[in-house]
BASE-75159 format. One record per atom (N, C-alpha, C, O): residue number from 1; z negated, x negated, y negated. Coordinates in pm, 1 decimal. Atoms other than C-alpha are relative to their C-alpha. Example, Ala and Ser with C-alpha at 12.3 -4.5 7.8 and 13.67 -1.06 7.14 Angstrom:
REM BASE-75159
rec num: 1 | up: 0.0 | east: -89.0 | north: 119.0
rec num: 1 | up: -780.0 | east: -1230.0 | north: 450.0
rec num: 1 | up: 0.0 | east: -90.0 | north: -120.0
rec num: 1 | up: -66.5 | east: -193.6 | north: -118.1
rec num: 2 | up: 6.0 | east: 82.0 | north: 119.0
rec num: 2 | up: -714.0 | east: -1367.0 | north: 106.0
rec num: 2 | up: -73.0 | east: 77.0 | north: -109.0
rec num: 2 | up: -89.9 | east: 26.1 | north: -219.8
***
This chain:
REM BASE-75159
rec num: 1 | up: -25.3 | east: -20.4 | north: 140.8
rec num: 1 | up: -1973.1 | east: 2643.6 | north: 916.9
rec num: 1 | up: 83.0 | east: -114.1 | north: -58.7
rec num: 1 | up: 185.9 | east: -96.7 | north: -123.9
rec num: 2 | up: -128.1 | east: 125.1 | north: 22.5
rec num: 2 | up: -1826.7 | east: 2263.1 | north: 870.6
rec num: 2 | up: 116.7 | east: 33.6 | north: 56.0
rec num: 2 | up: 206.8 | east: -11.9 | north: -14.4
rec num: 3 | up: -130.7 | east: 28.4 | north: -31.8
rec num: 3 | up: -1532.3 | east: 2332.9 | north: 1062.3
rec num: 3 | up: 84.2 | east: 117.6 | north: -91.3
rec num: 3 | up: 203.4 | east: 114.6 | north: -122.0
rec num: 4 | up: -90.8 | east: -115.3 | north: 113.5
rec num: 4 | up: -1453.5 | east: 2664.7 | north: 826.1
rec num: 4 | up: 41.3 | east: -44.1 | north: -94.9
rec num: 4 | up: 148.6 | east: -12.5 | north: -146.4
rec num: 5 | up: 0.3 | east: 93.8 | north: 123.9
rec num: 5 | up: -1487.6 | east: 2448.5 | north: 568.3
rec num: 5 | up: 115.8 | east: -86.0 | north: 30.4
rec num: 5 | up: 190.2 | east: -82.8 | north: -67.7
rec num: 6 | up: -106.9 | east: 109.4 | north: -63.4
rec num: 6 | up: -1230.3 | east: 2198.8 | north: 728.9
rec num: 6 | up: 92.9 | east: 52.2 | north: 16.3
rec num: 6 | up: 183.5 | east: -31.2 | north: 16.2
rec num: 7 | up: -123.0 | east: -142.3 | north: -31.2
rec num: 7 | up: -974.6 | east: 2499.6 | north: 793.3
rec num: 7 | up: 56.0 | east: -27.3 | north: -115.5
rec num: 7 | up: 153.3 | east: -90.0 | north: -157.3
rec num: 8 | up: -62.5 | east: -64.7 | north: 143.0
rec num: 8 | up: -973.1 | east: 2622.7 | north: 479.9
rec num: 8 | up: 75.0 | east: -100.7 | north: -67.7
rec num: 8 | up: 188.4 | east: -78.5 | north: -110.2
rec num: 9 | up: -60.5 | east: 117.7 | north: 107.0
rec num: 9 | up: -916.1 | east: 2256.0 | north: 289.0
rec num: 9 | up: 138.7 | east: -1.1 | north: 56.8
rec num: 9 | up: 240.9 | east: 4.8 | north: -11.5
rec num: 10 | up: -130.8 | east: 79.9 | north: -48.5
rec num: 10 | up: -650.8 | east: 2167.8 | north: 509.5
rec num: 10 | up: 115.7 | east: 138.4 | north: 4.5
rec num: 10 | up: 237.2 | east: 131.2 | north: -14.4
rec num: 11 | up: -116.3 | east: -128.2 | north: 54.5
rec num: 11 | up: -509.7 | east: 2571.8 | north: 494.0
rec num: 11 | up: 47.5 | east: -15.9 | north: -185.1
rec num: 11 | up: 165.1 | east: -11.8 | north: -220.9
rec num: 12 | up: -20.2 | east: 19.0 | north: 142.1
rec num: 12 | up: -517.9 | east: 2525.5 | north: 103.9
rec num: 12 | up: 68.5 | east: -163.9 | north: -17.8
rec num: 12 | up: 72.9 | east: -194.8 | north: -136.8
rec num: 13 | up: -35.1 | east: 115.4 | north: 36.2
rec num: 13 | up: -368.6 | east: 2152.6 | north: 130.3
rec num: 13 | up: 174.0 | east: 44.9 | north: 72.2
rec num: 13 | up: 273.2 | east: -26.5 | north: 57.4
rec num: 14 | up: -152.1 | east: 4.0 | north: -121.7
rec num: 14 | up: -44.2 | east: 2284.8 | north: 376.3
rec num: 14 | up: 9.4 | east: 99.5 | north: -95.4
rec num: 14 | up: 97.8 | east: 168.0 | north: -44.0
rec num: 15 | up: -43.9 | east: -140.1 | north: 54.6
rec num: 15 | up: -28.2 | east: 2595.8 | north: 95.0
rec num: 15 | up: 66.4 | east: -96.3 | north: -157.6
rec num: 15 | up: 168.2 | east: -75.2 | north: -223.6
rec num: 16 | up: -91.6 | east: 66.6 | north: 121.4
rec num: 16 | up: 9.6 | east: 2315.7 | north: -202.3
rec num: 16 | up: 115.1 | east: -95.7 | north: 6.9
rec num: 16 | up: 195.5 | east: -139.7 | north: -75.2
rec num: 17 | up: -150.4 | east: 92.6 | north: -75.7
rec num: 17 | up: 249.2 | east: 2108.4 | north: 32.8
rec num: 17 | up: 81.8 | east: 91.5 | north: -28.6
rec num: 17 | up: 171.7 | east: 60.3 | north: -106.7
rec num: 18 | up: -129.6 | east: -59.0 | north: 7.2
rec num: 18 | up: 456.5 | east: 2404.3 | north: 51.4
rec num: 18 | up: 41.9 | east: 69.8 | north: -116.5
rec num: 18 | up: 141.3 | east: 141.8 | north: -126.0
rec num: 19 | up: -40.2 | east: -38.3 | north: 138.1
rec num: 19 | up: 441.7 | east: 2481.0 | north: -304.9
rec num: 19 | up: 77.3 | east: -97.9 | north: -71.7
rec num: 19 | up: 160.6 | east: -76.4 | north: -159.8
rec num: 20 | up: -13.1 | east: 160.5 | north: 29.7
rec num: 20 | up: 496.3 | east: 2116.7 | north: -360.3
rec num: 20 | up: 152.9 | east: 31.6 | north: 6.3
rec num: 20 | up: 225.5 | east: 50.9 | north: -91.2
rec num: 21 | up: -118.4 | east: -18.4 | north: -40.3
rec num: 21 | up: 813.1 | east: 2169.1 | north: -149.3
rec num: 21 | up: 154.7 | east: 116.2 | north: -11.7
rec num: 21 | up: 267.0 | east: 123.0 | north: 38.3
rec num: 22 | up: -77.7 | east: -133.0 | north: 44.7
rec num: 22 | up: 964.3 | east: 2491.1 | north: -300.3
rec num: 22 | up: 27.2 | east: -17.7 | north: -121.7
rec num: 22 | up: 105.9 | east: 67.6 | north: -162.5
rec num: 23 | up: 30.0 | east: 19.0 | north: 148.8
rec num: 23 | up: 935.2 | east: 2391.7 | north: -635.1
rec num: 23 | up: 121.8 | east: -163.4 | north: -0.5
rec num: 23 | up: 214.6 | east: -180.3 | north: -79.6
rec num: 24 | up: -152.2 | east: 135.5 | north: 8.7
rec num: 24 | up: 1172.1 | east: 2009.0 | north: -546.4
rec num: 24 | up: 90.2 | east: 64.3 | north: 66.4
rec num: 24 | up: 208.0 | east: 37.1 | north: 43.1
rec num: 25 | up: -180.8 | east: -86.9 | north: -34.8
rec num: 25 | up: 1409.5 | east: 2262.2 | north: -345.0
rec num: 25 | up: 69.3 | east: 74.7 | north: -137.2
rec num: 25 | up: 189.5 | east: 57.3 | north: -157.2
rec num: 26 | up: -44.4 | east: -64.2 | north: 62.4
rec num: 26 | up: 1445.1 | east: 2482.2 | north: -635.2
rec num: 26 | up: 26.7 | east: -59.3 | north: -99.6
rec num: 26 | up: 115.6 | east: 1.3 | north: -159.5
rec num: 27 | up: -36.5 | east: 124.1 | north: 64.0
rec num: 27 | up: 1463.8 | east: 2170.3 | north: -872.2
rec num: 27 | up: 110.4 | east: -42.4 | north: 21.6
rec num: 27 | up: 180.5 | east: -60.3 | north: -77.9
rec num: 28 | up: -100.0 | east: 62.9 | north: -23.0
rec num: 28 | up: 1731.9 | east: 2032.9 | north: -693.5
rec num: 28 | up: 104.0 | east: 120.9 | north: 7.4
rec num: 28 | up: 211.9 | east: 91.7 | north: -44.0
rec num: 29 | up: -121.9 | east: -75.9 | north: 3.9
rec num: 29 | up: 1950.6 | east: 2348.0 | north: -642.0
rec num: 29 | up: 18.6 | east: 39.5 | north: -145.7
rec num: 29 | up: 118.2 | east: 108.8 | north: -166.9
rec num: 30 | up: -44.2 | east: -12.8 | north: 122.3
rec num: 30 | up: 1916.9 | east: 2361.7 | north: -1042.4
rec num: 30 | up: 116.5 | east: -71.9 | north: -37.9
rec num: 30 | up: 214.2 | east: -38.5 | north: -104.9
rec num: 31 | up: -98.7 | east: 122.2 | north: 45.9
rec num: 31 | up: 2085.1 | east: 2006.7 | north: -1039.3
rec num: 31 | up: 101.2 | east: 33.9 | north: 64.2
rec num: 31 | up: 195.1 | east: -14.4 | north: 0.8
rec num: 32 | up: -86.6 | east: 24.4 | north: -20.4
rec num: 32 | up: 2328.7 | east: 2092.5 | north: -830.8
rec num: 32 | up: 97.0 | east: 102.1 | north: 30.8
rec num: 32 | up: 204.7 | east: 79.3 | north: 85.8
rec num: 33 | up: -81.9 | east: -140.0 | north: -35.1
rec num: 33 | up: 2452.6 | east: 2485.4 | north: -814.2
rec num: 33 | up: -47.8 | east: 51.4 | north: -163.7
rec num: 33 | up: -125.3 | east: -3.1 | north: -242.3
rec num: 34 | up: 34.0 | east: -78.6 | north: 46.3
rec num: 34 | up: 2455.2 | east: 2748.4 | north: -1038.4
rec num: 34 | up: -113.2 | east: 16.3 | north: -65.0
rec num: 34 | up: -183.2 | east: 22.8 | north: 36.0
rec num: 35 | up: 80.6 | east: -18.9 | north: 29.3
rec num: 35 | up: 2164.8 | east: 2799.0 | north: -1243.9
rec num: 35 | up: -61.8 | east: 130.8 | north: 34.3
rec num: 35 | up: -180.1 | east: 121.5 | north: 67.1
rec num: 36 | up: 57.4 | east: -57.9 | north: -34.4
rec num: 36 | up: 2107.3 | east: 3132.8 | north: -1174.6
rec num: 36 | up: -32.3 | east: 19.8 | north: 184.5
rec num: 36 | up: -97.8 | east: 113.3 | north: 230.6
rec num: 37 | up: 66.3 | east: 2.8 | north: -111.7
rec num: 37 | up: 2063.8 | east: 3053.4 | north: -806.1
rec num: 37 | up: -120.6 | east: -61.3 | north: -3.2
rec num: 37 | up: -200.4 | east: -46.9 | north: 89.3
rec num: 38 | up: 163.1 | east: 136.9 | north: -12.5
rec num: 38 | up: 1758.4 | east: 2792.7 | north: -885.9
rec num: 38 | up: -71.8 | east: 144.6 | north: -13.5
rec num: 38 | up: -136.2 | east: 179.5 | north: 85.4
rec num: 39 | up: 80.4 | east: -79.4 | north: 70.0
rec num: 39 | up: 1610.1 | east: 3119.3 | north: -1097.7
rec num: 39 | up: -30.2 | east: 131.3 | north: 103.5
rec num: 39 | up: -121.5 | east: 204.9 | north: 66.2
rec num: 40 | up: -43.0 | east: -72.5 | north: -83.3
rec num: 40 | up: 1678.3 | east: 3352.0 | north: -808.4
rec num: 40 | up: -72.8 | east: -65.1 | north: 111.8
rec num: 40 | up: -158.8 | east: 15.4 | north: 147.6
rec num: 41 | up: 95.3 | east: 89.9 | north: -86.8
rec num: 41 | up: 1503.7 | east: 3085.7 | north: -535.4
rec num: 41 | up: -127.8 | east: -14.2 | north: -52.4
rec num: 41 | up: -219.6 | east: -56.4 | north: 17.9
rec num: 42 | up: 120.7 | east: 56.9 | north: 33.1
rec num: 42 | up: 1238.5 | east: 3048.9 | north: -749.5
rec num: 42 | up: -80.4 | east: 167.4 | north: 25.3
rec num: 42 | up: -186.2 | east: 168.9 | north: 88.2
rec num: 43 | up: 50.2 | east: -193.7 | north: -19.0
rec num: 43 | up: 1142.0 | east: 3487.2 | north: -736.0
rec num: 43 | up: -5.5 | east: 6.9 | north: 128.3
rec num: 43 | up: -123.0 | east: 27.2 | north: 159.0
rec num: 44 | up: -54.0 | east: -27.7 | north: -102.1
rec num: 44 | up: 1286.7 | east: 3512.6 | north: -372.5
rec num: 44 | up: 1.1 | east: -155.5 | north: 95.2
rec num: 44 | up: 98.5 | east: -223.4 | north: 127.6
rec num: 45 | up: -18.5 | east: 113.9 | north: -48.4
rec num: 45 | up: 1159.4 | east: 3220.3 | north: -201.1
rec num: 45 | up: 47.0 | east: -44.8 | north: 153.1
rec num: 45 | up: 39.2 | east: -158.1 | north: 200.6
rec num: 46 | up: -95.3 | east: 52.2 | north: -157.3
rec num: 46 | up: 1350.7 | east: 3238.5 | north: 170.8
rec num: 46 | up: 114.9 | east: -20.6 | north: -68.1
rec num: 46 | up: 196.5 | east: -91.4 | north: -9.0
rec num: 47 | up: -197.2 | east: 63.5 | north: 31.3
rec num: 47 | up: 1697.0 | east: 3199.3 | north: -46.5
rec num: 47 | up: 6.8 | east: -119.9 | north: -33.2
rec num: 47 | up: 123.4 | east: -157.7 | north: -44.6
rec num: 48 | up: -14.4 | east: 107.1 | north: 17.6
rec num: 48 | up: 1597.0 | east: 2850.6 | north: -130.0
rec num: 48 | up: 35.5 | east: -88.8 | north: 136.7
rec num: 48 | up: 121.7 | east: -168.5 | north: 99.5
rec num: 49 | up: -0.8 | east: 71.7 | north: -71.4
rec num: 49 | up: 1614.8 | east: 2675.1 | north: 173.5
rec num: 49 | up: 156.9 | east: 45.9 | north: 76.2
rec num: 49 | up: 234.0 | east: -37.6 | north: 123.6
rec num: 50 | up: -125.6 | east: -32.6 | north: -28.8
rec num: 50 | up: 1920.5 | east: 2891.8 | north: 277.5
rec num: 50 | up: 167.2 | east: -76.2 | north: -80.6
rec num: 50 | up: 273.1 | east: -115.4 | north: -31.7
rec num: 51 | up: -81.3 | east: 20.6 | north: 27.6
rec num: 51 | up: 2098.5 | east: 2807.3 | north: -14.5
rec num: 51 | up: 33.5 | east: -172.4 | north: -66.8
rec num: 51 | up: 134.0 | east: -222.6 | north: -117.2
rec num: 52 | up: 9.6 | east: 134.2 | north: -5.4
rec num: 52 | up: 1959.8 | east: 2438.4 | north: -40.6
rec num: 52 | up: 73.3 | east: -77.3 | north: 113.9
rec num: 52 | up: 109.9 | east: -194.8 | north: 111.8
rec num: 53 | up: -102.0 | east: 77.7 | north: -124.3
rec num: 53 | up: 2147.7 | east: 2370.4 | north: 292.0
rec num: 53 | up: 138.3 | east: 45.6 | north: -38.5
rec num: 53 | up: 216.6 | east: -49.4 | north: -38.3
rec num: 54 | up: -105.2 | east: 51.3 | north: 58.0
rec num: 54 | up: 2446.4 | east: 2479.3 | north: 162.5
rec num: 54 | up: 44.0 | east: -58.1 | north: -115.4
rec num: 54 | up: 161.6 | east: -40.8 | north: -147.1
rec num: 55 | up: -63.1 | east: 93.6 | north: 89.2
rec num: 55 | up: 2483.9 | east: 2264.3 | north: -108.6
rec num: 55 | up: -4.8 | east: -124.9 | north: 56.6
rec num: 55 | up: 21.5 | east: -219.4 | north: -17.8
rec num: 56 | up: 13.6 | east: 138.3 | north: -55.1
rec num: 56 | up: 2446.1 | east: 1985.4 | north: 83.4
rec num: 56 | up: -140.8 | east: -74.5 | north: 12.2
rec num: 56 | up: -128.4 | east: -192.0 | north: 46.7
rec num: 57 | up: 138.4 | east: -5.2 | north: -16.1
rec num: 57 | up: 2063.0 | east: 1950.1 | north: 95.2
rec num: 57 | up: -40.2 | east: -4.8 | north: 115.3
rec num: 57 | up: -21.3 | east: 84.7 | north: 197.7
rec num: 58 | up: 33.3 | east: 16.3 | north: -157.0
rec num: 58 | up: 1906.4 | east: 1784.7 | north: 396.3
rec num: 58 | up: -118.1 | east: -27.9 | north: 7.1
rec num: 58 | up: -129.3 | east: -26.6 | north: 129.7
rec num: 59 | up: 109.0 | east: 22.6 | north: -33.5
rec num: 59 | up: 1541.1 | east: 1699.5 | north: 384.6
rec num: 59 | up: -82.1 | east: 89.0 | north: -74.6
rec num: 59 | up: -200.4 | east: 90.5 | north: -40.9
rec num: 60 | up: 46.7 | east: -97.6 | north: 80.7
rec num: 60 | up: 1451.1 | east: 1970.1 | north: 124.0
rec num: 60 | up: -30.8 | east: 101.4 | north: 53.7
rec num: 60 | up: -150.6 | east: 128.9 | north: 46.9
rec num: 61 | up: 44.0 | east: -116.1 | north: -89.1
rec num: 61 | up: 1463.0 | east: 2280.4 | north: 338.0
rec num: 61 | up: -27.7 | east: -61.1 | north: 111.3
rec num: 61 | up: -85.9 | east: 23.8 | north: 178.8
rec num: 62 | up: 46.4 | east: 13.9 | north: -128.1
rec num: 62 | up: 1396.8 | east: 2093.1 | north: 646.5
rec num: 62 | up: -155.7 | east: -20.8 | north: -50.8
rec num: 62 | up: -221.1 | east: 66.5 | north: 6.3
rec num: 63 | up: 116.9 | east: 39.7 | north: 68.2
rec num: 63 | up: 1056.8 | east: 1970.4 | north: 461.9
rec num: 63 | up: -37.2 | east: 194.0 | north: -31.3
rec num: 63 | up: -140.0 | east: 238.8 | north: 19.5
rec num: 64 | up: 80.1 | east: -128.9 | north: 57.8
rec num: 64 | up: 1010.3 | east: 2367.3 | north: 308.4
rec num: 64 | up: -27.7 | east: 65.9 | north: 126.3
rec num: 64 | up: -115.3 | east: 152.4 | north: 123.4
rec num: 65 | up: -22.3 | east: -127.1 | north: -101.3
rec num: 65 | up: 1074.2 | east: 2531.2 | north: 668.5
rec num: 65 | up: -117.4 | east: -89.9 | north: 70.7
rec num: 65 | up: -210.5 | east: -11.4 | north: 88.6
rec num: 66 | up: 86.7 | east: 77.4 | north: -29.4
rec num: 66 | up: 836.9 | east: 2247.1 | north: 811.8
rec num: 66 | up: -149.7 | east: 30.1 | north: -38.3
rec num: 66 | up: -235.9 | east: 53.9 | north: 46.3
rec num: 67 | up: 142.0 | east: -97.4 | north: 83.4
rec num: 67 | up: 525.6 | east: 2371.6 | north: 572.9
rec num: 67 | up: -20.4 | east: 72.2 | north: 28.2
rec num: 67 | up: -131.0 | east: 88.3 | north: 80.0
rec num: 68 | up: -9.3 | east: -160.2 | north: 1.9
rec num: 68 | up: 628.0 | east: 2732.3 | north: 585.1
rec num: 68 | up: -87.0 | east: 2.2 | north: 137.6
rec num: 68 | up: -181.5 | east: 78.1 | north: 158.8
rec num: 69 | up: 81.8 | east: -71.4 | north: -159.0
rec num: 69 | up: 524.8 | east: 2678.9 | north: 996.7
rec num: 69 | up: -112.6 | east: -49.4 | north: -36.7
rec num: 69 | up: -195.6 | east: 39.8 | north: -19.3
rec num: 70 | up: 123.2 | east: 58.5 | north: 11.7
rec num: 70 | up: 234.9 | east: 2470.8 | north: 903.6
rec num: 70 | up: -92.1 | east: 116.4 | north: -39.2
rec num: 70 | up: -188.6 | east: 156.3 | north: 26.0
rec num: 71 | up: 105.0 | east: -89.9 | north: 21.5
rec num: 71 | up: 83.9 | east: 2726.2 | north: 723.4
rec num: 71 | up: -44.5 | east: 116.6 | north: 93.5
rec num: 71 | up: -157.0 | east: 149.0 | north: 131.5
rec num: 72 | up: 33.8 | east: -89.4 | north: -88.0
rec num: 72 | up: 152.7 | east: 2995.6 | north: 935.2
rec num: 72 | up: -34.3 | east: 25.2 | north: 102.6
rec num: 72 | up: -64.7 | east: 138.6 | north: 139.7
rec num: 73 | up: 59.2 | east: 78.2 | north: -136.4
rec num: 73 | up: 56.4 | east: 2818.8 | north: 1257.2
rec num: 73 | up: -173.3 | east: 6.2 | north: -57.3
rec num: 73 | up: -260.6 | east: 51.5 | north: 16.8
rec num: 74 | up: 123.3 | east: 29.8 | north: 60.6
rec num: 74 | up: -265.1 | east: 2753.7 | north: 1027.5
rec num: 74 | up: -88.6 | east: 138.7 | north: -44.9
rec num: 74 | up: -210.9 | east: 148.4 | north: -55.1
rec num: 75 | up: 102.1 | east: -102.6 | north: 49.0
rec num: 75 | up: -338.2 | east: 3112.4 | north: 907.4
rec num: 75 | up: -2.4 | east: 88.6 | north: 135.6
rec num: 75 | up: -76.9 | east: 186.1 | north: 144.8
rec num: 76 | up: 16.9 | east: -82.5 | north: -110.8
rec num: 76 | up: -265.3 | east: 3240.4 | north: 1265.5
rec num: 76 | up: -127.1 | east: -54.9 | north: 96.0
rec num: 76 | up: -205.4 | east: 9.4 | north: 166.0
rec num: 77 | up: 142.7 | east: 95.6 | north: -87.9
rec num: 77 | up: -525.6 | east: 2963.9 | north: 1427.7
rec num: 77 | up: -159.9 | east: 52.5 | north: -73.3
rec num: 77 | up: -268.2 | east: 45.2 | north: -15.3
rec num: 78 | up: 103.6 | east: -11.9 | north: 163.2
rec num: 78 | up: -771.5 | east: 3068.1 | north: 1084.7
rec num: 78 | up: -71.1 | east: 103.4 | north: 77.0
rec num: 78 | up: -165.7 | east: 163.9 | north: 26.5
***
């Protein structure tokens, strides 16, 4: 029962990392594209990291695509 307990925190801690991390991608493609792409990444969240690497964005989607497995490594182990 402790280790469910230990799952879950650390599934719910890799779910606010990658909220964490979707939220400074879509921040930064405000600052530096188009506005309606930020607003568009923020609904449709695989176009952020797509269109965070092309603007020149290098630790932002590597950091979101990094989470994204965390979790899903995490809800497939769950």
């Amino acid at each position: 029962m402790e280790s469910a307990r230990a799952a879950g925190f650390a599934l719910g801690a890799v779910l606010v990392a990658f909220s964490a991390a979707h939220v400074t991608l879509v921040g930064a493609l405000a600052r530096r594209g188009p506005w309606w792409r930020a607003a568009l990444a923020l609904a449709v969240p695989p176009l952020a990291p797509w269109w965070g690497w092309e603007a020149g964005l290098r630790w932002q989607p590597i950091a979101w695509g990094a989470t994204l497995a965390l979790y899903a490594l995490g809800v497939a182990t769950a």
